[in-house]
Structure formats: C-alpha cells, structure tokens
N, C-alpha and C positions, 0 to 999 in steps of 0.2 A: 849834425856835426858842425861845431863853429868854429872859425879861424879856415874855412877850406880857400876861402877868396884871399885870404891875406897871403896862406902857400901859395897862391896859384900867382899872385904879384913879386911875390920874393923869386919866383923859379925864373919867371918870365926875364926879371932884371937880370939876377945872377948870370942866367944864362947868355943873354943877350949884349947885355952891357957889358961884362965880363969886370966890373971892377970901373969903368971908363966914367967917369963925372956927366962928363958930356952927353954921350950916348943913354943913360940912364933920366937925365932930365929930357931928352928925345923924346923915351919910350913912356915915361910918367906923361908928357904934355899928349901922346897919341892916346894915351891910356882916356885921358881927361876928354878928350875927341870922339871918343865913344861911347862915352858916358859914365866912364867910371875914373872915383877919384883916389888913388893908390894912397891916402894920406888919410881917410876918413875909416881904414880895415886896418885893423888888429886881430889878433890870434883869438881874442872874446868875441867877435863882432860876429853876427848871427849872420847865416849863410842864406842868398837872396839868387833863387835858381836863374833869373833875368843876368843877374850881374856876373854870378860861374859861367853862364852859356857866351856872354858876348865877351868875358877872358878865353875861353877856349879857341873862341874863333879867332882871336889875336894871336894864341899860341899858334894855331895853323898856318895862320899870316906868314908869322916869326916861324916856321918848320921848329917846332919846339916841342919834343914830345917826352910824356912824364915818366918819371923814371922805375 
C-alpha cells in the first residue's frame, strides 16, 4: 500500500498542530530528528516499514491515535 507514511504525516500535523504555523514547523523539525523527512512522502511514495514504525512511535509520543 503506498502513500501509508504520507497519511500517517498529515494525521500527525492535522492533529497535532491543529492549523498552527508554528507548531507544525515544530513537529516537521522533531519529525527530521528522527529520521524522517515529512517533505520527501507523497501519496505515491512507496511505504518503508523502518520509517511507518518510527511515525508510530511519535504518534504514541504525541497520544495520537488513528481513527
């Protein structure tokens, strides 16, 4: 299934950031801190079980859970 990384980065902001400029460039530079870079996934971009597992654990982080 491709594009799963790219929802799991949209949900994380949406949710998180709620809209907030500020808080969303936050969460993209924590994002980049962990080795992933929210700018390089798109909806095509082939789904890499490393990079799903260490979004998950940032959603835990973030008490974020899918809906």
């Amino acid at each position: 299934m491709a594009g799963k990384i790219r929802q799991i980065i949209d949900e994380i902001l949406n949710k998180r950031a709620k809209g907030n400029e500020m808080l969303t460039t936050i969460i993209q530079s924590k994002m980049l801190l962990i080795g992933v870079n929210p700018n390089r996934y798109t909806l095509q971009s082939a789904d890499d079980p490393l990079i799903i597992a260490k979004l998950e654990k940032l959603t835990k982080q973030f008490n974020i859970f899918p809906d």
